[in-house]
Residue, then its C-alpha position, 0 to 999 in steps of 0.5 A: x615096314x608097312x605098304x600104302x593099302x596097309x600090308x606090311x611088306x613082312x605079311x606080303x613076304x609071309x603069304x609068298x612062302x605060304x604058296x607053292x613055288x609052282x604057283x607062279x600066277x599068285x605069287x606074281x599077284x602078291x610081287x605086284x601088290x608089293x612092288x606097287x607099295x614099295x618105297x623108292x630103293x627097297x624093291x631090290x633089296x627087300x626080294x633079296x633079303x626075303x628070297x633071295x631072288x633077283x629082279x629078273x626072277x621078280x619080273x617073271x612072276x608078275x608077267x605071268x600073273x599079268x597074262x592069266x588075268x587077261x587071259x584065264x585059260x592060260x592058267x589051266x594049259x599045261x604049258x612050262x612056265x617059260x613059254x608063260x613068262x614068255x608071253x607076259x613079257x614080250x607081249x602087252x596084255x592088249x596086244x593083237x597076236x596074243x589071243x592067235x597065240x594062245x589059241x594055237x597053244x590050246x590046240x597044240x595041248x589039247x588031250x595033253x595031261x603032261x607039261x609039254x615041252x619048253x622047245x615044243x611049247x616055244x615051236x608052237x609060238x614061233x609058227x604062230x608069230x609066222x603065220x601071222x607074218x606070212x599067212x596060214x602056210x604048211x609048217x615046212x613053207x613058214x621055216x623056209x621064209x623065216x630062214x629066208x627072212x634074215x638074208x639081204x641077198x638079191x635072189x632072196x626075192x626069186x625063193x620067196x615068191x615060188x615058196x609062197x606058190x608051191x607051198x612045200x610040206x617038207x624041208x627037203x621040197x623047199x630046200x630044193x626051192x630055194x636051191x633052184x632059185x640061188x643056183x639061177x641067180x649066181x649062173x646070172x652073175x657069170x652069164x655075161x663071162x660065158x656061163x658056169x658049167x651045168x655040172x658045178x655042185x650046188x654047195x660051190x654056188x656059196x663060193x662063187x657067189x662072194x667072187x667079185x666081178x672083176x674076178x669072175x672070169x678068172x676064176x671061169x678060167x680055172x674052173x675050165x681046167x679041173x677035172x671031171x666030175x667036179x667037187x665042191x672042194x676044187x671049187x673052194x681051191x679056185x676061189x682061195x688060189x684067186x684070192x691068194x693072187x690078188x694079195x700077192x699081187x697088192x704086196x707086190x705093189x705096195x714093195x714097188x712103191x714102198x722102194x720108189x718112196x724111199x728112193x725119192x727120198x734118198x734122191x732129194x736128199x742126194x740133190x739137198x747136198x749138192x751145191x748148185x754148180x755140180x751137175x747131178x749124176x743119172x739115176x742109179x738102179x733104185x731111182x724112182x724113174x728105173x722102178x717105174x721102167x721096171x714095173x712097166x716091164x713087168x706089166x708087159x711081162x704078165x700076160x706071157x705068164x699068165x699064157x704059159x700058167x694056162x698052157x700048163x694045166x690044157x697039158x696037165x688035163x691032156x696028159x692024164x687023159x692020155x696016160x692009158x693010151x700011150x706013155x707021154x715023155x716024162x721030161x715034157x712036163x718039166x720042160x714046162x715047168x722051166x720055162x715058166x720058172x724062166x718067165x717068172x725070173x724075167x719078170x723079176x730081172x726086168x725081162x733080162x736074162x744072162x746068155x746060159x740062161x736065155x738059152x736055156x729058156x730057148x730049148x725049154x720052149x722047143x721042147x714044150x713045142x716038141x713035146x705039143x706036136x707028139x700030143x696032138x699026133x697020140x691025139x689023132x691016134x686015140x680019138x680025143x674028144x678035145x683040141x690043145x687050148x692053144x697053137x705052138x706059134x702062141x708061145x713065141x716070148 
């Protein structure tokens, strides 16, 4: 098998033994010389029947010569034949960037007898590719931009501009960089809700980021109840707690309607079989008309849960910061808990409760109210620093 300048391939094959395999740069020029002369289908074949190589392994050594002829001095750099095969295959022999690359990577080895690095050599490329992108910053600046780089978030913009300027040296400065800047744009977000409190850990700001904003008042709401000093993992349960409501609040929709679908189709049905001169009968308790008066009911409902779930945790938070000053009645807490128990059961049972347990409800709610009226006198006596989040007369059901 003989090539069109009248090298026999088998010669070609002979002379690439004859070298060292380390000597990737002539070895790359005799691949060239027969992936040039090759017939049509013989490349793949004749490398894995002379070497047992793949194309990809081929490809490498004719990049690498590529680059040593168009830049000698590549040669003589001891730099690991990745970073070579690197640039000969990323980079065309023309290209702008390659001579700012290779003199960095002059630079980085010089003095240097040893091989350096693959990640050392690839480090030193990276950071040229970024200069040339963004400018001759500190190395610490130019990681902070390229992290940055991948982002589409709004605040990316306000980090970028004050890294430029102050041009941090570490990864610590310019982590704090970035901090600042993501902290001021998720305290924007919740601004117009009456703001995040100062003391929110940075790592919660990820959190609360993600919150939609027709959630972000709610979750406020809950942040207000934690305990002190706040932790990134009380953050995490607000927000997961939040998400949790509104799943069980679309399943609860999605079973409403499910159930007014089915009884629309049983009532048409029902009023198929009956023959015209029969008058039809009222809607039963599954009538689409009684599951929409239900659903009415249970809207009108929610808010009185929702105010006694937030009297709740103001008497939780009231009473472990009174459990040094004065023992609190155990029995209060529990009377609570009924009476949410009871609220929620209402609005299960279309607001209506059986006469044992509305009465029920009643002593539960004048003990809670009982049970507000002897916070606010241990109150007085131990000099809180804060009121009741709501007045007794608000619980009225």
């Amino acid at each position: 098998m003989k090539t069109n300048t009248g090298r026999p391939l088998e010669i070609i094959a002979d002379d690439i033994r004859a070298l060292e395999r380390g000597n990737a740069f002539a070895i790359g020029a005799l691949l060239t010389e027969a992936r040039e002369d090759a017939e049509y289908g013989e490349w793949s074949t004749w490398l894995e029947s002379e070497f047992d190589w793949s194309e990809d392994t081929a490809r490498n050594y004719m990049a690498a010569h590529r680059l040593g002829e168009q830049f000698r001095t590549v040669r003589d750099l001891p730099l690991p034949m990745r970073a070579v095969y690197r640039l000969g295959n990323d980079f065309e022999p023309d290209d702008a960037d390659l001579p700012i690359i290779i003199e960095a990577l002059t630079a980085a080895t010089k003095g240097k007898s040893k091989v350096i690095g693959v990640a050392e050599a690839d480090g030193v490329i990276d950071m040229a590719l970024l200069r040339i992108e963004h400018g001759d910053y500190p190395d610490a600046t130019l990681k902070a931009l390229a992290d940055l780089a991948g982002e589409r978030d709004e605040w990316i913009a306000s980090a970028t501009e004050p890294l430029k300027a102050e041009r941090p040296t570490t990864a610590e400065t310019a982590e704090q960089i970035i901090d600042a800047a993501h902290r001021a744009y998720v305290v924007s977000l919740y601004a117009p809700l009456g703001g995040l409190p100062n003391d929110l850990p940075d790592d919660a700001l990820w959190a609360l980021e993600e919150v939609s904003e027709e959630d972000r008042g709610a979750v406020l709401e809950k942040i207000k109840y934690l305990a002190r000093p706040l932790t990134d993992e009380a953050i995490f349960d607000c927000v997961h707690d939040l998400a949790d409501d509104d799943v069980k609040a679309r399943r609860q929709q999605e079973a409403i309607k499910d159930a007014a679908d089915r009884a629309a189709e049983r009532a048409a049905k029902g009023a198929a079989r009956q023959s015209g001169g029969k008058v039809q009968q009222p809607p039963g308790a599954d009538s689409p008309a009684e599951i929409e008066r239900k659903f009415a009911r249970l809207e009108e409902l929610e808010p009185r849960v929702v105010m006694l779930e937030r009297m709740k945790l103001a008497l939780e938070s009231e009473n472990e910061e009174l459990k040094a000053a004065k023992p609190v009645r155990p029995s209060l807490m529990e009377a609570l808990e009924t009476a949410l128990d009871l609220a929620r059961e209402a609005a299960r049972h279309n607001g209506g409760l059986s006469p044992g347990k509305a009465k029920k409800r009643e002593k539960a709610l004048n003990d809670i109210r009982s049970g507000i009226a002897l916070l606010m006198e241990l109150e007085k006596e131990a000099a809180p620093q804060k009121s009741i989040a709501a007045d007794p007369p608000e619980m009225r059901m």
